[in-house]
C-alpha positions in Angstrom: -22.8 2.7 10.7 -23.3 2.6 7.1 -20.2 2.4 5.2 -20.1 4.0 1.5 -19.2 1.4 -1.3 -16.5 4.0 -2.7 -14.9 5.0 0.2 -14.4 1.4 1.7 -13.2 0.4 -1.5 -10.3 3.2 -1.6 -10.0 2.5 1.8 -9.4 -1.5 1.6 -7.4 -1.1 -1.5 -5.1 1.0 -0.3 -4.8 -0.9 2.9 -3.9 -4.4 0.2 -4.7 -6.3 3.7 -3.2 -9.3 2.0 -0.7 -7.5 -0.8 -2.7 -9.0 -3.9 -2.8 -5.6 -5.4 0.8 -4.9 -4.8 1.6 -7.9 -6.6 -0.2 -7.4 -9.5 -3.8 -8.3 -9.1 -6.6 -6.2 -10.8 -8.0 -3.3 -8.8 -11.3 -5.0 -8.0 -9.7 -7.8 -5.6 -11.5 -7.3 -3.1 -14.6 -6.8 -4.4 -16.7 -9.3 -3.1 -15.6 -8.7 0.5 -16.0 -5.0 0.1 -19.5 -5.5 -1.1 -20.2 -8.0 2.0 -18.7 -5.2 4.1 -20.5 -2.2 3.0 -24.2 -4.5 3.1 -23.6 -5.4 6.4 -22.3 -2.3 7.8 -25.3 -0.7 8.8 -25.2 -3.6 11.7 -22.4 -2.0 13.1 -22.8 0.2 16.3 -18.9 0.8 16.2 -15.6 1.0 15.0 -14.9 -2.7 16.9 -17.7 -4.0 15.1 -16.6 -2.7 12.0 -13.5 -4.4 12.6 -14.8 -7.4 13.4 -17.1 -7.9 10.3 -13.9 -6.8 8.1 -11.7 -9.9 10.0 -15.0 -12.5 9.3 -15.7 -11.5 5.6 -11.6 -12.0 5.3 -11.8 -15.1 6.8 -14.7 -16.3 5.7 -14.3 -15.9 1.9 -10.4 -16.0 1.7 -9.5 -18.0 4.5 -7.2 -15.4 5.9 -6.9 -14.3 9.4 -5.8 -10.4 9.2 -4.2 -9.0 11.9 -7.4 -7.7 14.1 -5.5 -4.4 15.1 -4.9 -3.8 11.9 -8.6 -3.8 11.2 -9.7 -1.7 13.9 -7.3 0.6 12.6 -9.2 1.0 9.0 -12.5 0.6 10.8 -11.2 4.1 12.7 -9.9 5.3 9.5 -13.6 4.5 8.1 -15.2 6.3 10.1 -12.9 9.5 10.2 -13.5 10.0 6.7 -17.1 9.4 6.8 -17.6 12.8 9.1 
């Protein structure tokens, strides 16, 4: 599955998994973990894989442990809008 730059980026900043754009912060946040995201995508044989890489590259570079069902739900949402 190889994830599009733009539409993960609309997709993650309109999710604001940890409200940093609702409060404020510039629109690129998440830019480093959406760039993480999107090169390791193609790794990803489904929507719980998606999912998992998008709880890692959370955790790993923020040190925040999103809600996983929340992440499967963008991962779905991901992939929806790819098609």
């Amino acid at each position: 599955m190889n994830i599009d730059i733009k539409l993960l980026t609309q997709v993650i900043n309109k999710w604001d998994p940890i409200g940093l754009l609702a409060g404020g912060a510039p629109e690129d946040e998440y830019s480093i973990e959406i760039r993480e995201i999107a090169q390791k995508s193609s790794l990803c044989n489904s929507e719980t894989d998606l999912a998992i890489l998008i709880f890692k590259v959370f955790n790993d570079k923020m040190g925040v442990k999103l809600n996983q069902l929340a992440c499967l739900n963008q991962a779905f949402k991901l992939n929806e809008y790819r098609k």
